[in-house]
C-alpha positions in Angstrom: 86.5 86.1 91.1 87.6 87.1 94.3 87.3 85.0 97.7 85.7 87.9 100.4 87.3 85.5 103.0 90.7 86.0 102.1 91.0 89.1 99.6 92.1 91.8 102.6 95.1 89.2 103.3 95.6 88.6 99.8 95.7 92.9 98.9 98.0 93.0 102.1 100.6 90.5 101.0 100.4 90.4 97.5 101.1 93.9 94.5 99.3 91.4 91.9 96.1 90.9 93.5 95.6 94.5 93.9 96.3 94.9 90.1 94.2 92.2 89.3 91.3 94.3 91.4 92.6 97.4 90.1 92.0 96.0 85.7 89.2 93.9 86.7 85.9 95.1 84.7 83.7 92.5 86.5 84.3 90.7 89.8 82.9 88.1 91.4 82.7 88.5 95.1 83.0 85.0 96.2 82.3 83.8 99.2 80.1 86.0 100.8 78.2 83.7 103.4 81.6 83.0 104.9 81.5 86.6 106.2 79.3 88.6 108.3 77.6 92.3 106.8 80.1 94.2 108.1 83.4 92.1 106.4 81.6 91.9 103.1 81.6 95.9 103.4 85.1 96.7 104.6 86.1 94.3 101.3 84.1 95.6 98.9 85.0 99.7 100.1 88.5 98.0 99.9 87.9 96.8 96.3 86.0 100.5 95.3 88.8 102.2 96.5 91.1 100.3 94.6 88.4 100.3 91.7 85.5 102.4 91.5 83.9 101.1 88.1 84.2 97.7 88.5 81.0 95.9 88.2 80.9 93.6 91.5 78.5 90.8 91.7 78.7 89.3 95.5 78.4 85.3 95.2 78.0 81.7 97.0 79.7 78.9 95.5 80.2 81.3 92.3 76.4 81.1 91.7 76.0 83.3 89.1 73.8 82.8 85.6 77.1 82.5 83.0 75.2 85.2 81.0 75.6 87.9 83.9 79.5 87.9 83.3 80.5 86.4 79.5 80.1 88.4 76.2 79.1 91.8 78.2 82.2 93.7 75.8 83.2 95.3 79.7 87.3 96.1 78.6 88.0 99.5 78.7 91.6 99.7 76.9 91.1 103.8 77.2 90.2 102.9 81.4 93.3 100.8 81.5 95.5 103.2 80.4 94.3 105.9 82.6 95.5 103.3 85.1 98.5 102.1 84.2 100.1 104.2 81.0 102.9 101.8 80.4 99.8 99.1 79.8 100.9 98.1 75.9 104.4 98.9 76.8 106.1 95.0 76.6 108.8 96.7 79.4 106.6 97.5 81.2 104.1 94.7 81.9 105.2 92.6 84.0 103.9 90.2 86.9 105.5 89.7 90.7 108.0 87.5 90.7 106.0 85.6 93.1 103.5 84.6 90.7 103.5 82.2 88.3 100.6 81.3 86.1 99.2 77.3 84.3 97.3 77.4 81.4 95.1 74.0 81.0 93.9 73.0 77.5 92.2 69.5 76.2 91.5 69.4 72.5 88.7 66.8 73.5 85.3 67.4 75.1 85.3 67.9 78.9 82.6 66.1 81.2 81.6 69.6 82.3 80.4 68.3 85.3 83.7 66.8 86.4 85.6 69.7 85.7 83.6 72.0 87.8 83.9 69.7 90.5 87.5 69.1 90.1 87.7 73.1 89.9 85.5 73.7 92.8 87.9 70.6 95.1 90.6 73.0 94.4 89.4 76.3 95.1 87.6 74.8 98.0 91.2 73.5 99.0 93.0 76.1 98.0 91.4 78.9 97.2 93.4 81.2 99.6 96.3 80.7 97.8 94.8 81.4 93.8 95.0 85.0 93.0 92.9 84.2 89.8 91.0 81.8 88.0 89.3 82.2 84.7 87.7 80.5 82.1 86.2 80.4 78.7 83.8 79.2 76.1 86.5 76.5 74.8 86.6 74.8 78.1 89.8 76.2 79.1 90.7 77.0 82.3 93.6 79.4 84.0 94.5 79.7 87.3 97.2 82.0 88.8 99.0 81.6 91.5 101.5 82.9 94.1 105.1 80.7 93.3 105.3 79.0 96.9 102.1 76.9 96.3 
């Protein structure tokens, strides 16, 4: 998921959200009523430049039916590579020093309801500052972001 409101700034100050763009299989063009015709296609040129395969849904409030995006098989290892060579390498991949990544997990059911809000608060709040966010089917969640939050 990408915020169209901030993802130029975000590509401008930040080598890890341009490789987030640049590995992404699917993104999620948040956002997009916050920006007028013209922004939303300067950002997404931005993002096909960057990415040219990338399937790119463009989104309000991350409205999207959960089946558009989950269980489509979209990784490309062979894509990757092409890429970035050094991909498997474990020398190789590494993340900005700038970055630093929390991984939530709660071995008891979540009110999904409440999480999404609580998720949604904070991306409202500060979504500018979250390079990623991600989820799955176990109800965890995973957010990345730059170290000075």
């Amino acid at each position: 998921m990408a915020d169209t409101k901030h993802l130029a700034a975000r590509l401008d100050d930040s080598h890890e959200a341009a490789e987030q763009i640049a590995f992404a299989d699917t993104i999620l063009l948040n956002k997009v009523d916050l920006v007028d015709a013209s922004e939303l296609a300067r950002v997404e040129a931005r993002i096909r430049a960057i990415n040219p395969t990338a399937i790119i849904h463009h989104t309000e409030r991350c409205a999207l039916p959960i089946l558009d995006i989950l269980d489509k098989r979209a990784f490309d290892l062979d894509r990757i590579l092409a890429v970035e060579p050094a991909f498997l390498s474990e020398d190789d991949h590494q993340h900005d020093e700038a970055v630093t990544s929390v991984a939530l997990r709660e071995a008891r059911p979540l009110d999904p309801v409440k999480f999404d809000q609580r998720i949604m608060g904070l991306l409202r709040t500060r979504g500018q500052d979250i390079l990623r966010s991600k989820g799955n089917y176990d109800d965890r969640m995973t957010t990345t972001t730059p170290r000075s939050v």
